[in-house]
N, C-alpha and C positions, 0 to 999 in steps of 0.2 A: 486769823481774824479778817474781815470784811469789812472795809470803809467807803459810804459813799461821800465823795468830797463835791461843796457847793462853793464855788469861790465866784466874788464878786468882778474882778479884772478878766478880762479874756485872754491876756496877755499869760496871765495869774494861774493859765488852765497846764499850760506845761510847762511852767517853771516849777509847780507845785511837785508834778510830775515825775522832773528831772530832782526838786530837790530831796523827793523820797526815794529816789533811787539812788542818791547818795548818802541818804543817811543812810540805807539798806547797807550799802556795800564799807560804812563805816562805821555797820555791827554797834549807831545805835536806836535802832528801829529793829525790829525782826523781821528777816528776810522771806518769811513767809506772809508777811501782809499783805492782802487784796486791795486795791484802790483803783476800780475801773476807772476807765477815763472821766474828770473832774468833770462836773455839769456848770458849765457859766450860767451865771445870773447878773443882770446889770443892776447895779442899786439895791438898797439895802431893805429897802421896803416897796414890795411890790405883791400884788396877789398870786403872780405866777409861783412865788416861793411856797407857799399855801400850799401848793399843785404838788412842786415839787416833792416836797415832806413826804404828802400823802401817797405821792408815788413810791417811794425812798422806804418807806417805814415795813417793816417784816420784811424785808432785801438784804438787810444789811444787819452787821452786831452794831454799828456806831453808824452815826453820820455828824459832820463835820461841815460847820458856815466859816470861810473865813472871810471878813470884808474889812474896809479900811475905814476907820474913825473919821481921817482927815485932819483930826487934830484933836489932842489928849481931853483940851474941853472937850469934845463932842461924845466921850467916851459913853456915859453911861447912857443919855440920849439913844444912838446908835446902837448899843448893848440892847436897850429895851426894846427900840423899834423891832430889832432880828428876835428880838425870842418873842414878840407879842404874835409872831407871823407861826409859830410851833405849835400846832396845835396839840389841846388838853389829855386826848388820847394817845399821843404816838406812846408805839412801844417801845422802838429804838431809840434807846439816849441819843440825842442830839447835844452838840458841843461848841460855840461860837466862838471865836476866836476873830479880837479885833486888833488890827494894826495899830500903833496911836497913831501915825499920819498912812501911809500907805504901805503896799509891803515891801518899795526899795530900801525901806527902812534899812532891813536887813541885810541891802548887800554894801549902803552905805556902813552901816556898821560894822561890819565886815573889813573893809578899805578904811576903816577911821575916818569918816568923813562927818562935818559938823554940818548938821543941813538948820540951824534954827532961827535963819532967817529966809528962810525958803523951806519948799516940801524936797522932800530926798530924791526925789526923779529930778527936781531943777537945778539941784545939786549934782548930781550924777551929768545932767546934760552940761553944766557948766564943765565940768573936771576932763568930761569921755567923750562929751558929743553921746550921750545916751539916748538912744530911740525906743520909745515904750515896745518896740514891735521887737526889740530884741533882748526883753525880758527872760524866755527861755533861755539863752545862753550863761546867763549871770548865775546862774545857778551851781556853775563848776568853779564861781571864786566866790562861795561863802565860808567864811569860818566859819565854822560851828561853835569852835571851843571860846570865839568873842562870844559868838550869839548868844549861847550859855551862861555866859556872865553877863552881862549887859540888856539883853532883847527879851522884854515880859513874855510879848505876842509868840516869837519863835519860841520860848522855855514851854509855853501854853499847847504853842500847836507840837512841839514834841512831845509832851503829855499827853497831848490827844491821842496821838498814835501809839501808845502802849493799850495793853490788856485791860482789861474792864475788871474790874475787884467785885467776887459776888459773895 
């Protein structure tokens, strides 16, 4: 199967990356999945995404948004912004998938970390000195098996990445 992945973070673009290549090699993804290099998009509603769809669409069996809420209000808001931008004819199922604050979500959850009086990056920079620029490496300390339990967004985008039911 063929994924094109549209993520909102730049940072976002190879952590995604790295984080399917460890779920590849922790058998549970299938290691024959395609996911060319993620395409960045800043913000969650923009025309350029428009572009991208249309480019994306009979390329790919799936394509895959993921962007960040910013905050669990924001969810369905941000939800509808992203799919209003999908246009009526694609043929390739599209799949969005939103963080409720951003996606260090994840690797605070991972580390047990309570971020709910800050965003999980200001949490992570309080605890590690965390630099958004060094997002790709975080990627080799996530549980999974927290994420699993705990993390919608991650359960969602591990969803995404299986087989398509026809």
């Amino acid at each position: 199967m063929k994924i094109k992945l549209i993520v909102e973070d730049f940072y976002g673009v190879d952590f995604l990356k790295n984080v399917i290549e460890r779920l590849k090699d922790a058998n549970l993804v299938n290691k024959n999945l395609l996911i060319p290099k993620p395409k960045h998009i800043p913000a969650d509603c923009n025309g350029k995404l428009d572009e991208i769809l249309t480019m994306f669409d009979n390329t790919c069996d799936k394509i895959i948004i993921v962007f960040d809420a910013d905050d669990p209000r924001n969810y369905k808001n941000r939800y509808e912004r992203a799919q209003s931008h999908v246009p009526n004819n694609m043929a390739t199922p599209v799949e969005i998938i939103l963080t409720e604050y951003e996606i260090e979500e994840w690797i605070c959850i991972s580390k047990n970390l309570n971020w709910k009086q800050s965003k999980p990056s200001k949490e992570l920079k309080n605890k590690f000195g965390y630099l958004k620029s060094s997002l790709p490496k975080y990627a080799n300390e996530l549980d999974f098996d927290e994420l699993q339990k705990k993390c919608n967004s991650f359960k969602a985008f591990l969803k995404s990445l299986m087989p398509l039911r026809r």
